[in-house]
Structures are given as structure tokens and as C-alpha cells.
PAZA-826208 format. One record per residue (C-alpha): residue number from 1; chain; x, z, y. Coordinates in steps of 0.05 Angstrom, whole numbers, plus 5000, padded with zeros to 4 digits. Layout:
<tigus>
TIGU   k c   c1   c3   c2
TIGU NUM A    X    Z    Y
...
</tigus>
This chain:
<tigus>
TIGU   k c   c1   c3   c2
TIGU   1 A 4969 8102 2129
TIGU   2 A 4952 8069 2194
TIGU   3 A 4874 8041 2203
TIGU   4 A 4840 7983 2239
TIGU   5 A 4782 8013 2279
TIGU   6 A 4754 7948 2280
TIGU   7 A 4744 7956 2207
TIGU   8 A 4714 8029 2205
TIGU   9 A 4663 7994 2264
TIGU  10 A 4647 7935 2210
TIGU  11 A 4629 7984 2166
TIGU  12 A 4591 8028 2197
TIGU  13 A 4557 7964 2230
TIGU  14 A 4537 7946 2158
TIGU  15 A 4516 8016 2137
TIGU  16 A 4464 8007 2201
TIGU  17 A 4441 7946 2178
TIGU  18 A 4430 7949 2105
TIGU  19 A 4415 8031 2108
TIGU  20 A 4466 8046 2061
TIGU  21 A 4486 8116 2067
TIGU  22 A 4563 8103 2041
TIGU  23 A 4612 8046 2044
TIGU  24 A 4693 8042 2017
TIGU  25 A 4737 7986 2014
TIGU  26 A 4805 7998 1980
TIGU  27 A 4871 7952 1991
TIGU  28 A 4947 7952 1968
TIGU  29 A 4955 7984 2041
TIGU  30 A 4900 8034 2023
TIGU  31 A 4827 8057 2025
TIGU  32 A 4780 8062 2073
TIGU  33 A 4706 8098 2065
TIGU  34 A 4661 8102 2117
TIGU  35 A 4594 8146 2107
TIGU  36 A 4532 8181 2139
TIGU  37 A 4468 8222 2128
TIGU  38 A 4415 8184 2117
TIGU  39 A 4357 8181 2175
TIGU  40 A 4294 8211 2155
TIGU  41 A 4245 8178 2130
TIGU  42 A 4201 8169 2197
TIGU  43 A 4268 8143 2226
TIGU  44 A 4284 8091 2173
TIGU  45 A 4218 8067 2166
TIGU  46 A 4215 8035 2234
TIGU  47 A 4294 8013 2234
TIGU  48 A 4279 7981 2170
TIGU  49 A 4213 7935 2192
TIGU  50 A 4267 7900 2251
TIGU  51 A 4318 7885 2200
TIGU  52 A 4315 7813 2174
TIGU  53 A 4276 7798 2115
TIGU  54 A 4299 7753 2063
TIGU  55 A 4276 7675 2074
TIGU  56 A 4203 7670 2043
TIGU  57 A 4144 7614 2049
TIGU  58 A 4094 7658 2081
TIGU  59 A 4093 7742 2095
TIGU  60 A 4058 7784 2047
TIGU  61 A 3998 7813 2077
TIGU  62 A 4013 7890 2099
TIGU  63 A 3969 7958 2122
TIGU  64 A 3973 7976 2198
TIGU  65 A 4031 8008 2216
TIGU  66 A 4013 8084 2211
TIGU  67 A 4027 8140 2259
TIGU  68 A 4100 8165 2267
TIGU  69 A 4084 8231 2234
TIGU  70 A 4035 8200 2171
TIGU  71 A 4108 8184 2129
TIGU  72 A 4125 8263 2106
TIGU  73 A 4047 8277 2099
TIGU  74 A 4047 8209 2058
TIGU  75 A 4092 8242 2009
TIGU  76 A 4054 8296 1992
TIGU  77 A 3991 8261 1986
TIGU  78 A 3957 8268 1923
TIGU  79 A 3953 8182 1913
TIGU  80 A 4018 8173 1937
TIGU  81 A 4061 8116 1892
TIGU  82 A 4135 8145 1902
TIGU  83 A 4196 8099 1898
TIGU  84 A 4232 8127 1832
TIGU  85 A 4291 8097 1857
TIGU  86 A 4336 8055 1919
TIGU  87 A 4330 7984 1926
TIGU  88 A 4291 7935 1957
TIGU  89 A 4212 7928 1951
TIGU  90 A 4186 7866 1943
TIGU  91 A 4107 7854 1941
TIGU  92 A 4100 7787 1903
TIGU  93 A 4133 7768 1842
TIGU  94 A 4170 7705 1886
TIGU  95 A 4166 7682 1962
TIGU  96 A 4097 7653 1973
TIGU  97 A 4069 7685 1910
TIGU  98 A 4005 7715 1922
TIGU  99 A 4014 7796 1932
TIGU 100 A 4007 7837 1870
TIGU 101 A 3959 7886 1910
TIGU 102 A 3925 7885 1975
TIGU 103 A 3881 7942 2019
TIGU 104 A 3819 7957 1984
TIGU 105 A 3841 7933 1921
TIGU 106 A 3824 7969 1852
TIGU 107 A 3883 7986 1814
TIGU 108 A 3882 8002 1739
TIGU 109 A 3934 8047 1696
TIGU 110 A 3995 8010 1688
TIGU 111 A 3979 7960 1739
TIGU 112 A 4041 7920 1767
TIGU 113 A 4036 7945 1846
TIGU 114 A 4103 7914 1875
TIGU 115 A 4171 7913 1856
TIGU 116 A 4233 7945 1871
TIGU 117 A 4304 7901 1864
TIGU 118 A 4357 7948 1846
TIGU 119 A 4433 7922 1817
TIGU 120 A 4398 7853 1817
TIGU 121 A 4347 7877 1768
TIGU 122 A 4265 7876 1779
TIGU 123 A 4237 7938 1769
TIGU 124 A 4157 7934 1757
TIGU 125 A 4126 7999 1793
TIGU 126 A 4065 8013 1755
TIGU 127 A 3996 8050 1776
TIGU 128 A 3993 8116 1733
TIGU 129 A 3924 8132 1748
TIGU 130 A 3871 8081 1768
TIGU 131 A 3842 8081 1841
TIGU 132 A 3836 8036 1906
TIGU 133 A 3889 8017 1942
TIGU 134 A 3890 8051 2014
TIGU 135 A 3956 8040 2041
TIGU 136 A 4014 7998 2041
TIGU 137 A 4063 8032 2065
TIGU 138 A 4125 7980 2061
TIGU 139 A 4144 7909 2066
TIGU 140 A 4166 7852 2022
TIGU 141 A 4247 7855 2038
TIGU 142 A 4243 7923 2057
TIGU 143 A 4297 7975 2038
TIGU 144 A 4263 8037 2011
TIGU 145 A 4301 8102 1984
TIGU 146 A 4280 8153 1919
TIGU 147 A 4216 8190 1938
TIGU 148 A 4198 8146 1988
TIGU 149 A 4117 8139 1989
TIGU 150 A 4109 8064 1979
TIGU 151 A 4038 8062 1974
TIGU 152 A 3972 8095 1983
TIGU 153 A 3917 8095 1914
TIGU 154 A 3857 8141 1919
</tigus>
């Protein structure tokens, strides 16, 4: 089977911009996959906060970017909220909603913190232990990955 470079470049041009990790396309003629190792953390982080968000009325308010190594100690951090899967986190419930959180804000069990769109589904995250909110750590429209630290709550 012959390929189309141009093809394998469109695809690995939208693997960069959506941070998808794997892409195939199959036709009569054949199939063509395209994949790569995800960047860490630290790396997708920043790639992700230049990549287009989707149209909204007015930005959700965010925490100060943190330091380029605070993203693996965020992990292990004993208030870190974890992404429990991939998709998209959003911060209000619809463009110019009012956030569901904001720095300094107390949190209670069960608390609705953001959501994450996955397969065209909402997914509420939820506090599981009541604190105040320290950190935001991502942005409405922002691609996050499993066991990504979304958020601070001490």
C-alpha cells in the first residue's frame, strides 16, 4: 500500500492540537494510524493553555499560573482533586455561567467542582472531603488526561 505523507502530517498536526495520543483512519485503499507518547504533564499543561478554547461569553476566573515544576508535586499533594478520566474540563455548567468554584472558596463533600466532557457526556467531579479551594489548576476548554491534578482543596 502506497501512503500520502500529507496525510500522516494532517494527523499528526491534529494529534498536536487536540493532545490526542493516537489517531487511524481506514479506507477501501487501506489504513493509516498515526500515534505518540504523550508529553508529561508539565509539558502539556502549557501546550494546552495556547490551544483555542471553545467560543464562551466571558472566561472563567482561574489561579496564577504555577511554577513549571508545582504539576508532579501537585499530584501527590494530599488535597489534590485528580481527573478520573480524559476529556475536556469545563468550569461552569454553560459559557457565561458563573464558575462552580473559585480560590478561597469552601467546598463541601460531594460538591460539584467542574466538569469533565468525555464521549459528549458531562461528568460532575465531586469534592470527597470538605476544604478550601487553593488552586485551580486548569481551564474551562482545557484538555486534561487520567490522574491529572485538576484542582487544589485543603
Amino acid at each position: 500500500m502506497s501512503f500520502d505523507p500529507k496525510t500522516v502530517r494532517a494527523l499528526a498536526e491534529i494529534l498536536a492540537d487536540t493532545g490526542l495520543t493516537e489517531i487511524e483512519i481506514e479506507t477501501k485503499e487501506g489504513k493509516v494510524r498515526v500515534a505518540r507518547t504523550p508529553a508529561p504533564i508539565t509539558q502539556h499543561v502549557s501546550t494546552a493553555m495556547h490551544a483555542p478554547a471553545p467560543m464562551q461569553a466571558a472566561p472563567a476566573p482561574v489561579a496564577a499560573a504555577a511554577p513549571a515544576a508545582a504539576p508532579a508535586d501537585d499530584a501527590k499533594h494530599a488535597g489534590a482533586v485528580l481527573s478520573p478520566m480524559v476529556g475536556v474540563a469545563y468550569l461552569a455548567s454553560e459559557p457565561g455561567a458563573a464558575p462552580f468554584i473559585t480560590v478561597g472558596q469552601t467546598v463541601a463533600v460531594g460538591q460539584t467542582l467542574l466538569l469533565i466532557e468525555a464521549m459528549k457526556t458531562y461528568n460532575q467531579i465531586r469534592a470527597q472531603k470538605a476544604g478550601t479551594v487553593m488552586r485551580i489548576l486548569v481551564e474551562t476548554g482545557q484538555p486534561v488526561e487520567y490522574g491529572q491534578p485538576l484542582l487544589i482543596v485543603e
